[in-house]
N, C-alpha and C positions, 0 to 999 in steps of 0.2 A: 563604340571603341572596344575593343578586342582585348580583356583584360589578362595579356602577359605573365605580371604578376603572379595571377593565382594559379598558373598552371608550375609553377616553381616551388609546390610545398618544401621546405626545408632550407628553402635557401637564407646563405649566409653572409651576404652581401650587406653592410648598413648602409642606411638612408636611400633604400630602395624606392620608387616611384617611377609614375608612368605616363610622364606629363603628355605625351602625344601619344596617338594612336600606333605608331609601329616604332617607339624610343622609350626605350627603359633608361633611367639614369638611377646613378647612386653610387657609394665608394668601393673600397677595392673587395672584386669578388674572392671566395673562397676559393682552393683547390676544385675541391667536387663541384662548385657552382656553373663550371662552363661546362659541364655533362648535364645539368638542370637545362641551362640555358638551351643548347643543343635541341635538347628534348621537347623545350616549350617553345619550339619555332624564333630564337634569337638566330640567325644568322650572321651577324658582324658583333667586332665589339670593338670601338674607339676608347683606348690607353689616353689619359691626358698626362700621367704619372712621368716623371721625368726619369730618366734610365739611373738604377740604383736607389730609389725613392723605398722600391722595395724588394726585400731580397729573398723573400720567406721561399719564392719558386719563381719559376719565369712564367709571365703571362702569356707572351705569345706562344711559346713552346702550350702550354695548355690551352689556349684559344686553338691551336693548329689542330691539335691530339682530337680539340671535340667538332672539327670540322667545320669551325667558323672562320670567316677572315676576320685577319686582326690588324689595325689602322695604330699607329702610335703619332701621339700628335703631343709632346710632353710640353706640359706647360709651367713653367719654372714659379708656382706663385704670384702674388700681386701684381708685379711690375708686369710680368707676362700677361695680364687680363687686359688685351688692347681692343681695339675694333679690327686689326688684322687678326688675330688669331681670332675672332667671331668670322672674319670671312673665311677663315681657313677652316670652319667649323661647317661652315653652311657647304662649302666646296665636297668636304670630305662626304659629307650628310648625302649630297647631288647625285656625287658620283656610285654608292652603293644601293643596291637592291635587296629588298625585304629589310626584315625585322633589328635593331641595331639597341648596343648597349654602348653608352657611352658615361666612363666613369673617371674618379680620380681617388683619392683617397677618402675624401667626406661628401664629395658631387658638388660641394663648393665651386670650386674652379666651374666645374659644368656648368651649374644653377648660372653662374657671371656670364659665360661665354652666351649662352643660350638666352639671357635678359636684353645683352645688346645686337647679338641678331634680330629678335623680336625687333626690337626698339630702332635701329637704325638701317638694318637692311633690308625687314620685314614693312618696315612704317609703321608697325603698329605703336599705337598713344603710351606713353612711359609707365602709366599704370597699368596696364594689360599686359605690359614688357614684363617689369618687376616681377607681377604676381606670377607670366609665366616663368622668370627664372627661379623664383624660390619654389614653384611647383616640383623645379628640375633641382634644386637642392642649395640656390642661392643662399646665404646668411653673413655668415662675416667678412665677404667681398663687397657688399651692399655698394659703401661710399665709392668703391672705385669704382664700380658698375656702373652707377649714377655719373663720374667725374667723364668715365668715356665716352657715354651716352651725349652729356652736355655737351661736350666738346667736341661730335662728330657734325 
């Protein structure tokens, strides 16, 4: 695996990780982080952030500046962690090439979305789901993770 990560010194991104070989995930990147990113072969970045979530700067306009495509897939919270928005995750995932970030404000939302992919569209066993979504940033979404999963 190809570790992304380190070629990123400086960056200001929290809850950064790199649970798969070409997906970085973690919360909202800094200003200069999508010139990092740029640099160390990140070519997408999936916004799960809901428009106004944050207003420090525009992500896309800065995703566009450092020449990445940029995917907004805003996910409104809890109630929004379904198994559609996992398939709309796996879709988005499908359809891009090369290296991708995909983040939200703590990588929460991410970690969830990315547990019940594993878990229900992937087939992989609920243990190996979980672990991979808290690898992606899963924590205080846990119980619904688990509620979607169960009930898919």
């Amino acid at each position: 695996m190809s570790d992304l990560l380190s070629k990123m010194p400086g960056l200001s991104m929290p809850f950064a990780s790199q649970p798969y070989d070409n997906i970085i995930c973690g919360g909202q990147p800094g200003i200069e982080d999508y010139r990092l990113m740029k640099t160390a072969g990140i070519d997408n970045v999936i916004n799960m952030r809901m428009p106004g979530e944050h207003s420090d700067f525009n992500d896309q306009e800065q995703a566009s500046a450092a020449g990445l495509t940029y995917v907004a897939m805003p996910i409104a919270g809890e109630p929004a962690i379904t198994l559609d928005a996992a398939r709309q995750l796996d879709e988005v995932l499908a359809g891009l090439d090369g290296n991708t970030l995909v983040h939200c404000a703590s990588s929460n939302r991410v970690g969830a979305l990315f547990a019940i992919r594993a878990a229900v569209l992937q087939g992989k066993p609920l243990e190996d789901a979980v672990a991979e979504g808290q690898a992606a940033g899963l924590k205080a979404l846990l119980d619904r993770t688990l509620m979607v999963i169960e009930s898919a």
